[in-house]
C-alpha positions in Angstrom: -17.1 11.2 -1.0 -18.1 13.9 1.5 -16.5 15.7 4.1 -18.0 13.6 6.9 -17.1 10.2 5.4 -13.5 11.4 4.8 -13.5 12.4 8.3 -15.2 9.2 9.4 -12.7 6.9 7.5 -9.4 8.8 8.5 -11.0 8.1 12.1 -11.0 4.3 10.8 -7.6 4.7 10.2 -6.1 6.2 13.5 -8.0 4.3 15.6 -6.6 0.6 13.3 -3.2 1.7 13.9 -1.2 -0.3 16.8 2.2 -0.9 18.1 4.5 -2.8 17.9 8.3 -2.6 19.4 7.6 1.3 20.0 6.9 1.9 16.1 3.3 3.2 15.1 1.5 0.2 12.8 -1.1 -0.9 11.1 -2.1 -4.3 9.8 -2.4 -5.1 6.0 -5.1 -6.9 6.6 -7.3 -4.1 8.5 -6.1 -1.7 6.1 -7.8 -4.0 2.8 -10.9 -3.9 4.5 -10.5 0.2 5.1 -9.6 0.6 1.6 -13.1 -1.4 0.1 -10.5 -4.4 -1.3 -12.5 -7.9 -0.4 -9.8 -9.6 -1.7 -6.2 -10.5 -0.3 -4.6 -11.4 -3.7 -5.4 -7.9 -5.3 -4.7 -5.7 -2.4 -1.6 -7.9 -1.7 -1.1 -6.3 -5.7 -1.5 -3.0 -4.5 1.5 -3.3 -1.7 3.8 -4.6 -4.1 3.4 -1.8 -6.2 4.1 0.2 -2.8 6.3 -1.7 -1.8 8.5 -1.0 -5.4 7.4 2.9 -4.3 9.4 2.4 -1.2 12.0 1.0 -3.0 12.9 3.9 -5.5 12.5 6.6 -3.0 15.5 5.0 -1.6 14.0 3.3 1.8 14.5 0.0 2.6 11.0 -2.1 2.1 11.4 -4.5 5.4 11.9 -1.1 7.2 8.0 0.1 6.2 6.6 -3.5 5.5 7.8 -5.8 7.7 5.9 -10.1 7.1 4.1 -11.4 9.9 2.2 -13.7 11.3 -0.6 -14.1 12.3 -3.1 -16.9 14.6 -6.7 -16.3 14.0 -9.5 -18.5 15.8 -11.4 -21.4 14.2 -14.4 -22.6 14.7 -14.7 -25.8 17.0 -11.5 -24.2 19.3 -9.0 -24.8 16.1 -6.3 -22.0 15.1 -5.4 -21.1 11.3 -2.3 -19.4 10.9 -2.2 -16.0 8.1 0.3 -14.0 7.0 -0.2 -10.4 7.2 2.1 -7.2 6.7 2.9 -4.7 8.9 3.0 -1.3 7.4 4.3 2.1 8.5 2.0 5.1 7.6 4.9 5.9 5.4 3.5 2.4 3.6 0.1 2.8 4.1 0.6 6.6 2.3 2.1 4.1 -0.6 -0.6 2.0 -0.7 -3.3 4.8 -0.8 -1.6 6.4 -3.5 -0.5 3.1 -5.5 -4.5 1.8 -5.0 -7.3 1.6 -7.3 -8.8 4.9 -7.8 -11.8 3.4 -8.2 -12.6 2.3 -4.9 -13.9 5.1 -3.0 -12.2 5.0 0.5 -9.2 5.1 -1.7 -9.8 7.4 -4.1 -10.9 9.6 -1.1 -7.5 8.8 0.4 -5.7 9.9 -2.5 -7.4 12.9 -2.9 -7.5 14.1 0.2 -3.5 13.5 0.6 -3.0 15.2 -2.7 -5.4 18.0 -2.1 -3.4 18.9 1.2 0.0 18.8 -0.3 0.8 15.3 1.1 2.9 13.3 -2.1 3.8 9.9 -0.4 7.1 9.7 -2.4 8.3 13.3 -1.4 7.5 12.0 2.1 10.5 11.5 3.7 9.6 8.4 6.3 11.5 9.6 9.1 9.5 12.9 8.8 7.8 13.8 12.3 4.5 12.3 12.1 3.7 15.7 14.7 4.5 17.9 11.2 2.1 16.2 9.1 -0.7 16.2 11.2 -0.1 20.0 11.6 -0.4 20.6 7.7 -3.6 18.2 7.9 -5.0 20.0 10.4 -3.7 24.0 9.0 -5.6 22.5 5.6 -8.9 21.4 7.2 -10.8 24.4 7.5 -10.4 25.5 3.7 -11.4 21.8 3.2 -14.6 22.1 4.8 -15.3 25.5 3.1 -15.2 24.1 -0.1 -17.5 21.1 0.4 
């Protein structure tokens, strides 16, 4: 993946993320679709292996990947309820590095996090998010050298 898609899906990525109860988000769902998964049933695969991640670094796994629910509209004015995840970029860090390699967003991901120092289980999830976007940004430039 080049430069400019990286850049173009870690765009993706901030602009998915939400809010909720004063805690940065994003939705498992949004995030399957970012990733190239078409399928609920093997991402949902994916964030249980993450999940298990979570676990051994010693973090509690409702703290990162909190169920929900969710209402999405129907045709004819009818609502169907889904269940989604929450995830903390803590989990979503997981989830990129627990994914299939073989999809490219998430190979590019992985790669990218690894190339820039960034090991999701060293992570520590309090971390100031402010810290990590500094070491993103400190490794950008040599990034764009080399491609």
């Amino acid at each position: 993946m080049k430069t400019q898609e990286i850049k173009a899906l870690f765009a993706q990525f901030e602009q998915a993320s939400g809010e909720f109860e004063g805690i940065e988000c994003w939705s498992a769902r949004e995030l399957q679709t970012l990733l190239g998964y078409s399928k609920w049933e093997n991402f949902s695969k994916v964030i249980d292996k993450a999940k298990e991640s979570c676990l051994n670094s010693g973090e509690k796994i409702s703290d990162h990947f909190p169920d929900v629910r969710k209402t999405i509209p129907m045709p004819k004015g009818a609502e169907k309820e889904m269940i989604d995840i929450l995830l903390t970029r803590y989990a979503c860090y997981l989830i990129a590095q627990n994914g299939d390699s073989k999809k490219d967003n998430n190979s590019a991901v992985r790669n990218m996090l690894l190339e820039r120092g960034i090991i999701p289980e060293q992570l520590p999830p309090a971390e100031d998010i402010k810290k990590v976007e500094r070491k993103l940004k400190k490794s950008e430039k040599p990034l764009i050298i080399n491609h």
